[in-house]
N, C-alpha and C positions, 0 to 999 in steps of 0.2 A: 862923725869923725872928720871929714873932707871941712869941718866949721875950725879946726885947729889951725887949718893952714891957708883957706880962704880970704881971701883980701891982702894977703901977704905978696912982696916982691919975687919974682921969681929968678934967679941969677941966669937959669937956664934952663929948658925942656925940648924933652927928648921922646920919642915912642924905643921903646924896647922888648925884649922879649923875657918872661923869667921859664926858666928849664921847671918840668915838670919836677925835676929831684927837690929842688928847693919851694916849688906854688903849692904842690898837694900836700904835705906836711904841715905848712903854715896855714894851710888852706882851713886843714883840719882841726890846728890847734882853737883856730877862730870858731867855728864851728862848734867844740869841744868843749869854752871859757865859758864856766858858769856865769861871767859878767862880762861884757864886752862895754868902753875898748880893754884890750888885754893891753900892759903895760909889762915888758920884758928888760927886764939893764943887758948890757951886752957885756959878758965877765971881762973879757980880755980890753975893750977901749971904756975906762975910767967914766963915769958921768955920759954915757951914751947910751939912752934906752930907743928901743923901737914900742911905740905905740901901735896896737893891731887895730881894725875892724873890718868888716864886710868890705868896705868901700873906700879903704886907702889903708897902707905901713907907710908911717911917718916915724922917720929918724931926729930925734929930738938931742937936745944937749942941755942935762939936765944942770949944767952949771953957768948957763946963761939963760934961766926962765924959761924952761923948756923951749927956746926958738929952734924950728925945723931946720935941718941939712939936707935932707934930702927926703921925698916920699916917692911913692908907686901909688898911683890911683887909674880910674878908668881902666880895669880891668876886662878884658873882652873874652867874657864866658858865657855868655848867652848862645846858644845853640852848640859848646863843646858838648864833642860825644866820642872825643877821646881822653885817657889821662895820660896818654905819653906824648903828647904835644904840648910844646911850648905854648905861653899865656898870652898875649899881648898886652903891653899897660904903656901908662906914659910914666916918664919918670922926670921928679921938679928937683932940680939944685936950688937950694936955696944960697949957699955958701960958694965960694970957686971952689975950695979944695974937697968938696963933697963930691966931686966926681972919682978923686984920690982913694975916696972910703969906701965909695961905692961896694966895689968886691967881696971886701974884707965883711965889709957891713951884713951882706948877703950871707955870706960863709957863717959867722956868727949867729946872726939871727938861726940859721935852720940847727947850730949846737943846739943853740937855748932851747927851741920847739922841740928838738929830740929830749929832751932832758922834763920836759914835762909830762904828769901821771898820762897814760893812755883814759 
């Protein structure tokens, strides 16, 4: 999955942290998708799907040739042995106003993952 966005420009990068409310759920969905990568539209922003897998969520814009806005990769799970602690990952702007979305982006994405079968 991390081959979508590899070689690409990066407007900006950042280490951040994502809240357990929103990593275990998505965590799960990936885990869950009979086919990975899992490809989600976001209902409420038009033409904005998040592609999942193991090893990055990339926010694509499906009306400009699916080019990324933003993703989350380098996730640091190796040796968690908790699940109420925050995740560590880096997160890549591709766009300036993809930092704008950021939130929103996150908030939507864990509707969508609730909304799929258990």
């Amino acid at each position: 999955m991390k081959s979508l966005i590899q070689g690409l420009q990066v407007f900006e990068e950042n280490t951040t942290s994502i809240e357990p409310v929103c990593f275990n759920p998505v965590r799960l969905a990936i885990i869950r998708a009979p086919q990975l990568p899992l490809r989600l539209p976001l209902e409420r922003l038009h033409q904005i799907h998040m592609i999942l897998d193991r090893d990055a969520w990339v926010c694509i814009d499906s009306a400009f040739y699916d080019l990324p806005l933003l993703a989350w990769t380098d996730f640091e799970t190796s040796g968690r042995d908790s699940l109420i602690e925050p995740v560590t990952c880096k997160i890549l702007h591709y766009q300036a106003h993809a930092l704008l979305l950021q939130d929103k982006i996150m908030h939507l994405l864990l509707e969508e993952v609730r909304r799929l079968p258990a």
